[in-house]
C-alpha positions as CSV (number, residue, x, y, z in Angstrom):
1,X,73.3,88.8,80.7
2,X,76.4,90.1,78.5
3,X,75.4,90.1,74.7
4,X,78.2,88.8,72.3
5,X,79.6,91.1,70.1
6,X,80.3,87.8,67.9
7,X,78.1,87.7,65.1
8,X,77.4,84.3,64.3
9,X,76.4,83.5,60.4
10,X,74.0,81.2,59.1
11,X,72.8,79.8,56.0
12,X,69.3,79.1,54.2
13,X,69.6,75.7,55.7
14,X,69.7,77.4,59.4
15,X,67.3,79.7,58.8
16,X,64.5,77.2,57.3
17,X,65.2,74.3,60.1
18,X,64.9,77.6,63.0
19,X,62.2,78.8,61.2
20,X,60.3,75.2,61.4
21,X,61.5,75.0,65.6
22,X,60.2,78.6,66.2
23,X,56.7,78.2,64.7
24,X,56.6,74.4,66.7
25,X,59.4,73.3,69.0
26,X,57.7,69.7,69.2
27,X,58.3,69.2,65.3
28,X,60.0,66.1,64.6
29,X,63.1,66.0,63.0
30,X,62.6,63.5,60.6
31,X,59.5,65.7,59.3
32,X,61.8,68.9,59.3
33,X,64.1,66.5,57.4
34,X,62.0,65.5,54.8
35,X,60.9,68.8,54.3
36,X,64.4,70.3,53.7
37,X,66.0,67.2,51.8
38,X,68.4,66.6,54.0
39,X,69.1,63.6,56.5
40,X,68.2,63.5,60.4
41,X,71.4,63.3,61.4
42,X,72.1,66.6,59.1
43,X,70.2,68.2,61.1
44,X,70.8,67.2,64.5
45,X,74.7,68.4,63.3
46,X,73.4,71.6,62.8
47,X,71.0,72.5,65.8
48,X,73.9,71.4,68.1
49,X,76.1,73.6,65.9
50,X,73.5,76.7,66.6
51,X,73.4,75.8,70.4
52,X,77.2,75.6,70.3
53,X,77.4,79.2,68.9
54,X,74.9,80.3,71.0
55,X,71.8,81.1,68.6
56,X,70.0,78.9,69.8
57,X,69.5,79.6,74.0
58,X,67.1,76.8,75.0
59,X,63.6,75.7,74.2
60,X,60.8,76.2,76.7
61,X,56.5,75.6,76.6
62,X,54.8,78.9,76.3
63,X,52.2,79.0,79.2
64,X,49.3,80.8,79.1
65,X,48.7,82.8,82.3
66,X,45.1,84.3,81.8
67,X,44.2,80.3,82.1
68,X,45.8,80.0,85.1
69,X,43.7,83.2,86.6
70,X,46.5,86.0,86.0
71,X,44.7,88.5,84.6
72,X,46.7,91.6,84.6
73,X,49.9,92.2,83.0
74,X,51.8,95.4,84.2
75,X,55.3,97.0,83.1
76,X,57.1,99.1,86.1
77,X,59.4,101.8,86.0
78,X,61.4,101.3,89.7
79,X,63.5,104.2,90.6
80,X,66.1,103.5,93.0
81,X,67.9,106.1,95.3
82,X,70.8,105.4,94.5
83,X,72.4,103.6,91.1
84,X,74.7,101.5,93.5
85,X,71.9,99.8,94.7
86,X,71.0,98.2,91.3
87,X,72.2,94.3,92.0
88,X,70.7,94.2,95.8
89,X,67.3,95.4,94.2
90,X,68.0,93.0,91.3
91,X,68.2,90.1,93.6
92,X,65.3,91.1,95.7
93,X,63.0,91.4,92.3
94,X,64.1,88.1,91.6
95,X,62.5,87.0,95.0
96,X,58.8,87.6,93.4
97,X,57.6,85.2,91.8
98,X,55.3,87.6,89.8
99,X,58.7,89.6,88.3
100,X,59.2,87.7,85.0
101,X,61.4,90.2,83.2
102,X,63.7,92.6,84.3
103,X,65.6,95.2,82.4
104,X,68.2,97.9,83.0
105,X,67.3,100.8,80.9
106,X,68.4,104.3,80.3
107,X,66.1,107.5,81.0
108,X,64.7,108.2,84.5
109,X,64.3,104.7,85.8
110,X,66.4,102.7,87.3
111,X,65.2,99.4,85.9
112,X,61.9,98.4,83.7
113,X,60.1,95.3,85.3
114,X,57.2,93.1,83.7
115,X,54.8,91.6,85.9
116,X,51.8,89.5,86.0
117,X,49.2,89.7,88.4
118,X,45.8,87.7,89.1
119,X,44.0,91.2,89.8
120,X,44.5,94.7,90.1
121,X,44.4,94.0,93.8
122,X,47.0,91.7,93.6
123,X,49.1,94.3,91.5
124,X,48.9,96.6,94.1
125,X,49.1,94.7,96.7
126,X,53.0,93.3,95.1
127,X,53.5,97.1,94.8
128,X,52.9,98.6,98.2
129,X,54.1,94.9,100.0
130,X,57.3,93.6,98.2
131,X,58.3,95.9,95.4
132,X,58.2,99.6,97.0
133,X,59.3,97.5,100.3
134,X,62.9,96.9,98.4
135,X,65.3,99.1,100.0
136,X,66.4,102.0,98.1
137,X,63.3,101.9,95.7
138,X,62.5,105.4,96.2
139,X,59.6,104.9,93.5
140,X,57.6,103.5,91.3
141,X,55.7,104.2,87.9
142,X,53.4,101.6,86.6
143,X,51.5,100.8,83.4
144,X,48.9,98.5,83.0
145,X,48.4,96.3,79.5
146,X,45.3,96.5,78.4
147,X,46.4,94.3,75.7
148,X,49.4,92.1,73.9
149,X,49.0,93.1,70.8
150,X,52.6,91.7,69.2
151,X,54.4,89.1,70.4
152,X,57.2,87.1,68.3
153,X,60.8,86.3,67.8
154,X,63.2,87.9,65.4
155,X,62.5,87.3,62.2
156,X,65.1,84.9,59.8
């Protein structure tokens, strides 16, 4: 993903209305409306005006995995052989389901990865079966999270 070098201003108005959609996507707008002092239809303007620009990406359900049975959380350090190999092990990472982020980084990786796994079985077994498996990955370095101890959005 390319990140703009555009940088897009907003006002209080922006900020309060993203502020209300961050805490609770689900809010209705009439409620954000009436909270603001400003009409619906203000405010459907300005959300497709953010989307438009690109400040707003999407809105998605936050699911939680431990309910689900996956227990362990791991980031990855994958070295690869060779820095040409980069996309083909890209697209192969995207073949696991468990992958859900990946990042090119600088320092002695290659790329960072961010898994979720039922088990510590199960994270092994995604290590020595599919990940190391991924040609050129000469190897991998692997920490466990105990626990998430921040998670949130940029602040407005």
């Amino acid at each position: 993903m390319k990140i703009n070098s555009l940088i897009i201003e907003i006002d209080g108005i922006d900020k309060e209305i993203l502020r209300y959609l961050m805490d609770d996507a689900r809010k209705p707008i009439l409620q954000i409306a009436n909270k603001i002092g400003i009409s619906g239809a203000a405010i459907h303007q300005r959300l497709k005006k953010l989307e438009t620009s690109g400040v707003i990406s999407g809105s998605k359900f936050t699911v939680n995995p431990k309910v689900l049975g996956y227990n362990t959380m791991a980031f990855i350090g994958v070295y690869l052989d060779k820095a040409s190999r980069n996309s083909e092990a890209v697209k192969d990472l995207k073949k696991i389901p468990e992958v859900l982020e990946c990042h090119y980084t600088t320092g002695n990786w290659s790329v960072l990865i961010k898994i979720i796994c039922r088990d510590n079985e199960h994270l092994m077994q995604l290590l020595n079966t599919k990940i190391q498996a991924i040609e050129g990955v000469s190897r991998t370095e692997t920490f466990i999270s105990l626990d998430q101890q921040i998670d949130r959005q940029i602040q407005l």
